[in-house]
TIDOLO-758797 format. One line per 8 residues: number of its first residue (from 1); their letters; for each residue y, z, x of N, C-alpha, C. Coordinates in Angstrom, 3 decimals. Example, Ala and Ser with C-alpha at 12.3 -4.5 7.8 and 13.67 -1.06 7.14 Angstrom:
# TIDOLO-758797
1	as	-5.690,7.800,13.190,-4.500,7.800,12.300,-3.300,7.800,13.200; -2.250,7.080,12.850,-1.060,7.140,13.670,0.030,7.870,12.900
//
This chain:
# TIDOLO-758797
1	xxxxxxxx	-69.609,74.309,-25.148,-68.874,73.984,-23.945,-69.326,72.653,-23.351; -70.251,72.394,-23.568,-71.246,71.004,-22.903,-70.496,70.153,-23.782; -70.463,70.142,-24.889,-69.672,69.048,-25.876,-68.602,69.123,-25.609; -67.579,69.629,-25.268,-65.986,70.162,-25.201,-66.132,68.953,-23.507; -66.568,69.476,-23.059,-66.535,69.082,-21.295,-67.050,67.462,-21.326; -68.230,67.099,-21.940,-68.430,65.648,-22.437,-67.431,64.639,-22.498; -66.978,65.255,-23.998,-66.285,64.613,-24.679,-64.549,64.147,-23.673; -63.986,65.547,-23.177,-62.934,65.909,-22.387,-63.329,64.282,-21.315
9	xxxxxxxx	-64.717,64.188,-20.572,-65.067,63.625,-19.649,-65.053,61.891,-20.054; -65.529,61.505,-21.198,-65.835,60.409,-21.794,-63.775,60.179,-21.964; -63.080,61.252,-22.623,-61.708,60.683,-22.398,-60.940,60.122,-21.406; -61.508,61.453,-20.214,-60.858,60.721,-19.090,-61.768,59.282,-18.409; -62.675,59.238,-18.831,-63.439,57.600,-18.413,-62.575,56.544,-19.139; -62.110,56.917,-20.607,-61.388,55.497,-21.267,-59.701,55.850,-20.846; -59.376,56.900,-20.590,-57.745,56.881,-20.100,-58.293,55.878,-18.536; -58.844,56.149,-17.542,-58.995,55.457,-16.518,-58.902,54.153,-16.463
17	xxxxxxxx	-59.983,53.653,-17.465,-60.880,52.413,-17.479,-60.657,51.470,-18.437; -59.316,52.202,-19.466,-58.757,51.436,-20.486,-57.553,51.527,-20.449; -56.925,52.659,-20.774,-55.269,52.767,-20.881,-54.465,52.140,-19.903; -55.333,53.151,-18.494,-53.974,52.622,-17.640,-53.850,51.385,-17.631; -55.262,49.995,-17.418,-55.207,48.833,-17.280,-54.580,48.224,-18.421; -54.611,48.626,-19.695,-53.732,48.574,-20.407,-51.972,48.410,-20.457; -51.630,50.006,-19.407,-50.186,50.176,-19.227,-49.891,49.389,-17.552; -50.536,48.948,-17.153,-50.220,47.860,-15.639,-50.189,47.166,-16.441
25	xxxxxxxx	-51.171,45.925,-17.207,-50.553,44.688,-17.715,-49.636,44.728,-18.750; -48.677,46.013,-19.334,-47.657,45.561,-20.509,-46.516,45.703,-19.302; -47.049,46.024,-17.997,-45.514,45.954,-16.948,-45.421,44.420,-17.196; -44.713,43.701,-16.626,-44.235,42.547,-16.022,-42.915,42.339,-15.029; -42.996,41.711,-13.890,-41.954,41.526,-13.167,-41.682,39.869,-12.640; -40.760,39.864,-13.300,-40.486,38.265,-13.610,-39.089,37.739,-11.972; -39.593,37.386,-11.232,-38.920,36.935,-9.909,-37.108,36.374,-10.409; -36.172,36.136,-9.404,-35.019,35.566,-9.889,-35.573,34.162,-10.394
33	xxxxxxxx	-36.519,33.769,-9.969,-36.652,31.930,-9.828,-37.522,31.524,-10.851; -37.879,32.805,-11.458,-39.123,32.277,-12.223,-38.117,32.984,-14.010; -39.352,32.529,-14.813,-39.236,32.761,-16.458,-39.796,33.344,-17.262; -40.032,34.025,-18.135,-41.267,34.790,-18.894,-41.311,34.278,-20.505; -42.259,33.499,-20.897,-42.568,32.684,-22.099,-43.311,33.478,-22.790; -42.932,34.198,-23.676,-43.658,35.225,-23.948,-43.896,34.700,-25.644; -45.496,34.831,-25.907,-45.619,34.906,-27.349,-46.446,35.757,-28.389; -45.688,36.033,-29.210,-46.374,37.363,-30.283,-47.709,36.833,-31.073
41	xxxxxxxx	-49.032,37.241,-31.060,-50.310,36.706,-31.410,-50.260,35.405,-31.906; -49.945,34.627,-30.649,-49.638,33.293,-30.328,-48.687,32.361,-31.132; -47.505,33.012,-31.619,-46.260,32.433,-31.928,-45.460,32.598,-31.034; -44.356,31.463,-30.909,-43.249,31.594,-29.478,-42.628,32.924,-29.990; -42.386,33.991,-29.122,-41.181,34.434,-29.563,-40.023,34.160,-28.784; -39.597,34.023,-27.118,-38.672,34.151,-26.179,-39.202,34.165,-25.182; -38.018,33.879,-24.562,-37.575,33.510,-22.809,-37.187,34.739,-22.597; -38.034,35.275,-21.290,-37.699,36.847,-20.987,-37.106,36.894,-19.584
49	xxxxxxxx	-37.008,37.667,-18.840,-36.739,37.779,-17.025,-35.386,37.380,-16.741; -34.504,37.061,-15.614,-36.023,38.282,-14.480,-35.866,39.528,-14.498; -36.471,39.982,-13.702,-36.922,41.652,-13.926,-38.073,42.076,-14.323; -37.622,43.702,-14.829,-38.847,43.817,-15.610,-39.082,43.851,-16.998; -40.009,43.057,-17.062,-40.191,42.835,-18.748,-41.387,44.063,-19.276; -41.418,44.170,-20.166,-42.793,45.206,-20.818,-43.128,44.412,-22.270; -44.655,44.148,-22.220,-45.127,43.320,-23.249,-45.801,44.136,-23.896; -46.613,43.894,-25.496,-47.724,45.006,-26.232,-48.976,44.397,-25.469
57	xxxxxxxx	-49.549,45.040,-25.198,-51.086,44.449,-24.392,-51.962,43.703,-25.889; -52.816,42.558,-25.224,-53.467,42.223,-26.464,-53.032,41.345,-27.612; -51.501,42.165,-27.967,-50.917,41.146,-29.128,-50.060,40.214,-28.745; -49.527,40.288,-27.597,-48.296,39.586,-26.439,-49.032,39.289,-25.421; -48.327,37.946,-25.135,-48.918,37.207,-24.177,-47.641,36.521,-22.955; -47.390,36.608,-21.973,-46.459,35.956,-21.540,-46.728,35.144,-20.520; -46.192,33.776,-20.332,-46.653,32.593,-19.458,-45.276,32.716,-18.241; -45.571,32.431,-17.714,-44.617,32.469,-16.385,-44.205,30.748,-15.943
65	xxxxxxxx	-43.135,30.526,-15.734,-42.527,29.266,-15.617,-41.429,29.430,-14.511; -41.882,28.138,-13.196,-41.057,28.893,-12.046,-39.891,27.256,-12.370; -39.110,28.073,-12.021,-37.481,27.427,-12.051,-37.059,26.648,-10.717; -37.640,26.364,-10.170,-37.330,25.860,-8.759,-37.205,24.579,-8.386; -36.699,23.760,-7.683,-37.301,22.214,-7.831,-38.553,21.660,-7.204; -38.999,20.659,-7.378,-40.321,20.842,-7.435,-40.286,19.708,-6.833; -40.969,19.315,-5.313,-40.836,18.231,-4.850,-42.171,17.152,-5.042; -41.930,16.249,-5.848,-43.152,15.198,-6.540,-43.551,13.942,-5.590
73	xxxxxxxx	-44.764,13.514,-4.504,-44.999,12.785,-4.026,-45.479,11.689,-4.828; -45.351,10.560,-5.136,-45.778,9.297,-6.016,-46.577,8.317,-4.677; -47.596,8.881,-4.971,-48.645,7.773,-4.342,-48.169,6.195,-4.082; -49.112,5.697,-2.906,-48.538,4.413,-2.966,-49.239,3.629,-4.196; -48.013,2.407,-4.887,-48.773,1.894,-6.143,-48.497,0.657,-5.653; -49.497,-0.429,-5.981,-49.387,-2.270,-6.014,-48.827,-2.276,-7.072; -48.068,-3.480,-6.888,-47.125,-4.087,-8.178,-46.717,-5.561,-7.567; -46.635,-6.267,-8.821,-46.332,-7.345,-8.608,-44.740,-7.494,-8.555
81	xxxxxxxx	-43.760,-8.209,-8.168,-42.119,-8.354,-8.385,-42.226,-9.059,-9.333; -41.157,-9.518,-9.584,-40.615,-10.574,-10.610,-40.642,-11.957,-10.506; -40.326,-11.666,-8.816,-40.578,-13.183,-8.211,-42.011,-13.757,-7.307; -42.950,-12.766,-8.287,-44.609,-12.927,-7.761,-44.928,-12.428,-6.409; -44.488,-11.651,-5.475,-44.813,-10.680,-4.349,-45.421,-9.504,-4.846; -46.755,-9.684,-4.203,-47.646,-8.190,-3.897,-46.576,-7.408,-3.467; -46.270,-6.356,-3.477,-45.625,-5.165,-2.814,-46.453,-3.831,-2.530; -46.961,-2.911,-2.053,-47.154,-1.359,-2.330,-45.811,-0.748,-2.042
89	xxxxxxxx	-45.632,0.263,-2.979,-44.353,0.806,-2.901,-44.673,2.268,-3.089; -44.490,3.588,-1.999,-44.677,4.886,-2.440,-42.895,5.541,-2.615; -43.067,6.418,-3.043,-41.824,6.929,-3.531,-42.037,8.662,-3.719; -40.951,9.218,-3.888,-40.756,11.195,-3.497,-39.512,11.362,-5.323; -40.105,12.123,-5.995,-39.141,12.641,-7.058,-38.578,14.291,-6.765; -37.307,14.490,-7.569,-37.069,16.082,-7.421,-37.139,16.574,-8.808; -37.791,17.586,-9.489,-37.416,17.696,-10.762,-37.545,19.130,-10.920; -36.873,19.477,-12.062,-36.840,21.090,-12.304,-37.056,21.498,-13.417
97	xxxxxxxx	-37.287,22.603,-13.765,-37.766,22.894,-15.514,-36.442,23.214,-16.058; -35.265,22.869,-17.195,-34.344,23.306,-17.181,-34.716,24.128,-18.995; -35.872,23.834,-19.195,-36.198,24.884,-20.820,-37.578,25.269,-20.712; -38.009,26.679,-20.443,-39.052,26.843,-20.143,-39.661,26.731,-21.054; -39.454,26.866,-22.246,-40.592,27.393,-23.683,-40.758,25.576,-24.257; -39.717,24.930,-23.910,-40.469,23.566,-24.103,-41.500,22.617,-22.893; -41.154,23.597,-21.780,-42.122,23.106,-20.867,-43.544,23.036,-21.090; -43.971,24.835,-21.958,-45.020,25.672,-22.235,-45.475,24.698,-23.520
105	xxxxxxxx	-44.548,24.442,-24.285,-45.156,24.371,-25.628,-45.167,22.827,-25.670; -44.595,21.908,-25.810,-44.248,20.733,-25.885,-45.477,20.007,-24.691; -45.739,20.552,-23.998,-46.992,19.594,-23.059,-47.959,20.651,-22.616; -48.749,19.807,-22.045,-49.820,20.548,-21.382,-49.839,20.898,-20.291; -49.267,19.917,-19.275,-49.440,20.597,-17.577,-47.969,19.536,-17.382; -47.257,20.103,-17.779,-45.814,19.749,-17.271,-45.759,18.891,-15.949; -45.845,19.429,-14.826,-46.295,18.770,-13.468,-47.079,17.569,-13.529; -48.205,17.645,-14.120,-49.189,16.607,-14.244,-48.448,15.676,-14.824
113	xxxxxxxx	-48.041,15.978,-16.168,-47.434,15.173,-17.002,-46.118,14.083,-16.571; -45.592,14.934,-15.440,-44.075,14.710,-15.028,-44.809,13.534,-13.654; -46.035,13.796,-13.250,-46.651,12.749,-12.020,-47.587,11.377,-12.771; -47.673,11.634,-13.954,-48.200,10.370,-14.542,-46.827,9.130,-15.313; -46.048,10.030,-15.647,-45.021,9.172,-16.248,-44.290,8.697,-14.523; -44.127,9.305,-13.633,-43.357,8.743,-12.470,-44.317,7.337,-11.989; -45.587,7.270,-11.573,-46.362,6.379,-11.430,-46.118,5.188,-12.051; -45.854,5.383,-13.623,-46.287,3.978,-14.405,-44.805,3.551,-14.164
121	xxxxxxxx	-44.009,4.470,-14.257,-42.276,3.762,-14.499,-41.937,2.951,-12.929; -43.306,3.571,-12.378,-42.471,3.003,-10.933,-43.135,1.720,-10.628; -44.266,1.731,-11.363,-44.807,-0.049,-11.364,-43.982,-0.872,-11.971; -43.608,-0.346,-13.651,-42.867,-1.109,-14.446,-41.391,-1.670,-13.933; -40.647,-0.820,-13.143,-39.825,-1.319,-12.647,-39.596,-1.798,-12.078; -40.668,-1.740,-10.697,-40.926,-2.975,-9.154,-41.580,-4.426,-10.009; -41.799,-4.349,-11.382,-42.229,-5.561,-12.144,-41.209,-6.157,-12.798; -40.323,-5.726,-12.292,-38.617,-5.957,-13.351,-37.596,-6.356,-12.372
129	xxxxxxxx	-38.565,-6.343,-11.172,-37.230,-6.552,-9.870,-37.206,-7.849,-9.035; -36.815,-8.255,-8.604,-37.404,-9.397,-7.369,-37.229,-8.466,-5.930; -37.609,-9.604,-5.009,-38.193,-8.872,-4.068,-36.588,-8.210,-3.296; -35.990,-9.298,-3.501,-35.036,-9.406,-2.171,-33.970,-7.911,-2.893; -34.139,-7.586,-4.223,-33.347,-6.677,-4.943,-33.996,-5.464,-4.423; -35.168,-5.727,-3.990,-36.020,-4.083,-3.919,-35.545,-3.770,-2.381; -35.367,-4.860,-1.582,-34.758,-4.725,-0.144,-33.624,-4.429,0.039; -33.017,-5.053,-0.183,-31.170,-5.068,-0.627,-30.355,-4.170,-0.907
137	xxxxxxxx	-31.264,-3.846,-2.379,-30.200,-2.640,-3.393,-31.026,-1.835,-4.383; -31.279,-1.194,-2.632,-32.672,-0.059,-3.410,-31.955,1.131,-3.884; -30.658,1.704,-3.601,-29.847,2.393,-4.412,-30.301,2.054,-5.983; -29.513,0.962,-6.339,-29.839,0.718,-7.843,-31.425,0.663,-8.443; -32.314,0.275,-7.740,-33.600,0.760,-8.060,-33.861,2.052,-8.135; -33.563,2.766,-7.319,-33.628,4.295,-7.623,-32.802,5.131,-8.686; -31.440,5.052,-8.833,-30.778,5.130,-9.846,-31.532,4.483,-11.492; -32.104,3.311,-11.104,-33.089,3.003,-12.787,-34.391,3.903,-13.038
145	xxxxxxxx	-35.276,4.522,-12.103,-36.137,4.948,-11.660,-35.949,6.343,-11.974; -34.887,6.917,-11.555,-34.376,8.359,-12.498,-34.052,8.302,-13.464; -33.276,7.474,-14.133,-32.626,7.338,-15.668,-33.942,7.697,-16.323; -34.641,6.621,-16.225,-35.994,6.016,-16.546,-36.995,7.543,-17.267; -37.090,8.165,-15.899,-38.056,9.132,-15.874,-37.484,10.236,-16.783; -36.511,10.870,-16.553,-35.548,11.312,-16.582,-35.424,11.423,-18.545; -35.360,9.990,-19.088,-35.575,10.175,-20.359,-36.747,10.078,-20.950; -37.336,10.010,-20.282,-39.057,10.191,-20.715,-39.345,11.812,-20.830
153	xxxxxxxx	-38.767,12.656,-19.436,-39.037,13.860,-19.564,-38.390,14.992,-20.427; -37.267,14.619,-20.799,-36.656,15.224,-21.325,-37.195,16.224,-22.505; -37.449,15.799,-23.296,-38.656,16.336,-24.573,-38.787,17.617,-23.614; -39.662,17.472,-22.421,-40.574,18.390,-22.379,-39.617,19.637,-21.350; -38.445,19.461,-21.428,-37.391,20.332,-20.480,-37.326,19.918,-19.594; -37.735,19.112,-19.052,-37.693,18.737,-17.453,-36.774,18.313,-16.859; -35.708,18.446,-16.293,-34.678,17.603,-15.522,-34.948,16.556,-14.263; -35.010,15.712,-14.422,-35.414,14.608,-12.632,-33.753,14.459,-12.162
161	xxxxxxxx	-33.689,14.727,-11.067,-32.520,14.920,-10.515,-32.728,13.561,-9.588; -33.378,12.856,-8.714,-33.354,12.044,-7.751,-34.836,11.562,-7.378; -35.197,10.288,-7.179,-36.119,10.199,-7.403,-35.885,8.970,-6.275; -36.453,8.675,-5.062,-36.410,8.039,-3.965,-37.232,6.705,-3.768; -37.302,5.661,-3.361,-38.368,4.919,-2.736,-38.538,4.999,-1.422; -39.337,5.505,-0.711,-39.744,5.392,0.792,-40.177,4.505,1.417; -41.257,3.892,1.500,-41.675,2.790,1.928,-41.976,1.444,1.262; -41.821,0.223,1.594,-41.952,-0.998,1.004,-43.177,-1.192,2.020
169	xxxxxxxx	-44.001,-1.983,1.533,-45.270,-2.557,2.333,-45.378,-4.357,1.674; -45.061,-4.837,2.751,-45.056,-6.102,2.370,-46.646,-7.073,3.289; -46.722,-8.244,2.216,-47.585,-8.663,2.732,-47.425,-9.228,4.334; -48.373,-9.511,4.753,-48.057,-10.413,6.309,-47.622,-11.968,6.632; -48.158,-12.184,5.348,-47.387,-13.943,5.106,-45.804,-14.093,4.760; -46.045,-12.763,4.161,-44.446,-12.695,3.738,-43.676,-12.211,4.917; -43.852,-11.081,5.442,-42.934,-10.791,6.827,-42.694,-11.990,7.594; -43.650,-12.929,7.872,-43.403,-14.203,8.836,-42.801,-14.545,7.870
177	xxxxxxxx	-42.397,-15.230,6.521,-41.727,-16.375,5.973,-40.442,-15.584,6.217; -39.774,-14.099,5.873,-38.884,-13.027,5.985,-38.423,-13.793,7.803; -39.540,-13.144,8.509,-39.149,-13.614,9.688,-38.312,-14.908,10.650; -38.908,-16.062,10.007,-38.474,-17.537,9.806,-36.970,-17.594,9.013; -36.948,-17.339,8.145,-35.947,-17.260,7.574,-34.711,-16.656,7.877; -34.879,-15.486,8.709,-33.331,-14.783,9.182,-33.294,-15.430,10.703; -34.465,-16.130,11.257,-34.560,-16.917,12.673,-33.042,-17.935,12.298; -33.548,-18.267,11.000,-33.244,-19.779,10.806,-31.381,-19.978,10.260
185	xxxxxxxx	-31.301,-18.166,9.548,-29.491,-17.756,9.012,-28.952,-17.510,10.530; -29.929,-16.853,11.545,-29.154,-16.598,12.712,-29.021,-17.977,13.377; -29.543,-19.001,13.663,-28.943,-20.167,14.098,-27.665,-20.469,13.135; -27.709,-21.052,11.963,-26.961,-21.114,11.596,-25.636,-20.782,11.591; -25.530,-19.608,11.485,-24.349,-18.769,12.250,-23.884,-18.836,13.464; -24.931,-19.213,14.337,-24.511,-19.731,15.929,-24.327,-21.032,15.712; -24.260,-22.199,14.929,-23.882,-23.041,14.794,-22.344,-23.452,14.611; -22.630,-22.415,12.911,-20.867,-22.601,12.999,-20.219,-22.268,13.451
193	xxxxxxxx	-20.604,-20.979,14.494,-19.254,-20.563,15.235,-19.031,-21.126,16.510; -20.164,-22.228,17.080,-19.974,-23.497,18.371,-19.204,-24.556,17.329; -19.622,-24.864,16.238,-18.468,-26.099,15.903,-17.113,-25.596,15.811; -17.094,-24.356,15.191,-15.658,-23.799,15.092,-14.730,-23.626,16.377; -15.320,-23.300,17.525,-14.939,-23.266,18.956,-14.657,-24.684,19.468; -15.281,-25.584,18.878,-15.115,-27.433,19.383,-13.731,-27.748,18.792; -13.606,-26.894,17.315,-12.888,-27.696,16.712,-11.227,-27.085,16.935; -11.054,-25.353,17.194,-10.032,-25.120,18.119,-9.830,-25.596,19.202
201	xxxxxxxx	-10.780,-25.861,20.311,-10.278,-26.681,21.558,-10.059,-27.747,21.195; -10.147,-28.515,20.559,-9.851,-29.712,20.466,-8.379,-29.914,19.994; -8.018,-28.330,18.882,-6.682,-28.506,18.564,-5.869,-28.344,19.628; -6.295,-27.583,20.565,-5.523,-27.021,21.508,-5.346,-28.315,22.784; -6.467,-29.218,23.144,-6.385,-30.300,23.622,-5.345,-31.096,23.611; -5.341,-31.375,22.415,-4.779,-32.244,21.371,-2.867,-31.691,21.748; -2.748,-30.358,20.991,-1.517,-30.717,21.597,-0.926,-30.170,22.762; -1.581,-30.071,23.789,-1.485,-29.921,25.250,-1.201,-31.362,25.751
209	xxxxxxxx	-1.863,-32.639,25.236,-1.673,-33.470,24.762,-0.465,-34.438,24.727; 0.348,-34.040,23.766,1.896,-33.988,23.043,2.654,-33.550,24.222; 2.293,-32.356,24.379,3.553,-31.665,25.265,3.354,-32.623,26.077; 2.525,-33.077,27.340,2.495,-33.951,28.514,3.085,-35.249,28.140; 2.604,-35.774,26.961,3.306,-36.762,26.913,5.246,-36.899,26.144; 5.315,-35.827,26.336,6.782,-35.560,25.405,7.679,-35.522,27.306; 6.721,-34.697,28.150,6.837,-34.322,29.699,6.373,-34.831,30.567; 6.676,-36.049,31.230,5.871,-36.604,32.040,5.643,-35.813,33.333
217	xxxxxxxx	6.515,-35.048,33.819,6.606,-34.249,35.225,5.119,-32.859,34.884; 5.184,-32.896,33.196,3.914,-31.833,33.382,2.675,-32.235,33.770; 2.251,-34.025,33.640,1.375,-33.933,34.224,1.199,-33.984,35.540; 2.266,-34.343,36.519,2.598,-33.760,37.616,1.815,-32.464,38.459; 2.721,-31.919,37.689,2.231,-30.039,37.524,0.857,-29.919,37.270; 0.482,-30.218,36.376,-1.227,-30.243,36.134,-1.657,-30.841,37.452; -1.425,-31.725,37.915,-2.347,-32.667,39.202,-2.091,-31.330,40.374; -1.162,-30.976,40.480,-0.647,-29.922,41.953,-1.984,-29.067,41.613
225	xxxxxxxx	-1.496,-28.142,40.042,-2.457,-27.224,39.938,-3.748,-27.548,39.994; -4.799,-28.618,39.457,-5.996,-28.751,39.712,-6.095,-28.953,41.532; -4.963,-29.254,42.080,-5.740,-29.633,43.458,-6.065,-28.107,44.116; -4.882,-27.397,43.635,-4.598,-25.811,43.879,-6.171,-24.905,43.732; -6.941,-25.392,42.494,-7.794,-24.615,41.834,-9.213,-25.194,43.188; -9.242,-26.671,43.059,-10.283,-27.474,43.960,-10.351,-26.695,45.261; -9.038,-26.462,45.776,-8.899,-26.181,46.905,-9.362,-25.177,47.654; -9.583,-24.217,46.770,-10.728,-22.830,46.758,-11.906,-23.236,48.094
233	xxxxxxxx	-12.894,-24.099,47.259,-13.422,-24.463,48.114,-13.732,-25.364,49.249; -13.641,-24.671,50.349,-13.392,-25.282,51.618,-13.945,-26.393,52.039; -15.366,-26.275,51.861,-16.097,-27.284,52.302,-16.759,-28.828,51.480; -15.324,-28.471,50.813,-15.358,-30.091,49.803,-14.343,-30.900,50.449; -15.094,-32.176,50.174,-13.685,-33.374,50.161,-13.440,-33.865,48.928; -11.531,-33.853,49.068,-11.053,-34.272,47.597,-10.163,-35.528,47.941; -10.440,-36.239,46.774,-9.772,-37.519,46.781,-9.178,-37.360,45.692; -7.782,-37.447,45.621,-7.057,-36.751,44.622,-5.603,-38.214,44.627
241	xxxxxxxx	-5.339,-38.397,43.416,-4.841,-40.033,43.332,-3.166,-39.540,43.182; -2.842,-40.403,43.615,-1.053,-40.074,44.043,-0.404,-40.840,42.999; 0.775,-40.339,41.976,1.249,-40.889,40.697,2.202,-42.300,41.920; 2.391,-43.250,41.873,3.180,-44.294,41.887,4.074,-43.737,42.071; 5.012,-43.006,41.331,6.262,-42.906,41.359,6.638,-42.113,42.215; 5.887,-41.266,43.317,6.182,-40.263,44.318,6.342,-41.651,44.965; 5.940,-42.733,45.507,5.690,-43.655,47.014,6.579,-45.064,46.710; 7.101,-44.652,45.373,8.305,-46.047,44.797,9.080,-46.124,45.717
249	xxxxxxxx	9.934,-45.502,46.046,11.130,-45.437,46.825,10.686,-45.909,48.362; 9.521,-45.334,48.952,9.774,-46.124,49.879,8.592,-46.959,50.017; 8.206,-47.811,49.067,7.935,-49.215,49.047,9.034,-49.709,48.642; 9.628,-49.697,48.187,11.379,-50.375,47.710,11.763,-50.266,49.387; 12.136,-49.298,49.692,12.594,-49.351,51.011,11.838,-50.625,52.496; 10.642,-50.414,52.405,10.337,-51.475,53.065,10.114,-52.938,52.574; 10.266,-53.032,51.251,10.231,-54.381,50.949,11.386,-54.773,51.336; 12.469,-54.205,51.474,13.953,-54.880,51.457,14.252,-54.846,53.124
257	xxxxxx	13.385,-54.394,54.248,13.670,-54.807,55.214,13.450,-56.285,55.763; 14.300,-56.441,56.578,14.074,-57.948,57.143,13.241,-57.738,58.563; 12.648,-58.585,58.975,12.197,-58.739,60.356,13.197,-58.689,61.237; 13.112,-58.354,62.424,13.940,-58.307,63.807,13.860,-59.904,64.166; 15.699,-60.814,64.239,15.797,-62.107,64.680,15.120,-61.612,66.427; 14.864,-63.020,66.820,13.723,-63.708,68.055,15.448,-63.637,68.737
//
């Protein structure tokens, strides 16, 4: 009976202390978002989940691969432009696993892997740009910047969906020359649009011009109206010149009188 009860006892120690831990890890419960990479004494066999999966303990192994997008910060990096400007430039990627078993098998730390290739492509390309392109038409820098990555990752399943530049950091010599320079487009622009204003009034002068002289009575009219406008203010004196031809008639008139005979 001592042996019977032992033995009975030593079973239930390895059902406890072996089996069940055994039958918990052949459960598996694989999330909607996630993947189950499962391989038979370390050959791929399949993509499992979600749900629940059940593996052989020991001879099966399954890696878990989450499906989600994965938001990638890219440190700030120095780079030179094209047109010799220091720049630091940091930048934000989105990427997602779109094949899990080449994520697993094909690299080592996917993530890692996916933050070292974003780094170098993003020097190489701020080295391919000039400056005023990285300011300008940072759309199209970003659009090269995903392509870019994008076919680099591919191999390893990875999809890069969008891949951003955030900040430009420019030197301080350069902001003042930047500075000087749009000082110097904004005069400009206030330039031409005072000559352009000289050069309509002048048309408009010009044949205001014509008409008066096509109309002699308009400049008439003009003299009434400026005295009209002067007249506003009260406490001026105006000396305002009388055309000849209002005071003709009667200087004609008194030239042609005679003196009174004695």
């Amino acid at each position: 009976m001592d042996i019977l009860f032992a033995l009975i006892s030593v079973a239930g120690l390895i059902f406890v202390f072996v089996i069940i831990p055994l039958l918990f890890s052949a459960i598996k419960i694989v999330q909607e978002y996630e993947r189950g990479v499962v391989f038979w004494l370390g050959r791929l066999q399949g993509t499992r989940g979600p749900g629940l999966v059940l593996i052989v303990p020991i001879i099966q192994r399954m890696v878990r691969v989450d499906l989600r997008t994965v938001t990638l910060d890219i440190p700030t990096q120095e780079a030179i432009t094209k047109d010799n400007v220091t720049v630091k430039v940091n930048a934000v990627a989105y990427f997602s696993v779109v094949n899990p078993e080449k994520a697993i098998v094909k690299v080592e730390d996917y993530r890692r892997a996916t933050w070292q290739i974003a780094q170098t492509t993003l020097r190489s390309v701020l080295g391919q740009s000039e400056l005023d392109e990285l300011l300008a038409h940072r759309e199209e820098i970003n659009e090269k910047l995903q392509r870019i990555i994008d076919e680099q990752t591919e191999p390893w399943g990875i999809k890069v969906s969008i891949v951003e530049v955030k900040d430009v950091e420019l030197p301080d010599t350069m902001k003042r020359a930047m500075a000087r320079q749009a000082e110097a487009e904004r005069e400009k622009r206030a330039k031409i649009i005072h000559a352009e204003g000289e050069f309509q009034a002048s048309q408009q002068l010009a044949e205001a011009a014509r008409v008066i002289g096509r109309e002699p009575s308009a400049l008439q009219l003009r003299y009434l109206q400026t005295l009209t406008e002067i007249a506003v203010e009260k406490n001026s004196t105006i000396i305002f010149p009388m055309p000849i031809d209002l005071v003709k008639f009667f200087l004609e008139r008194l030239s042609g009188e005679k003196p009174p005979e004695q």
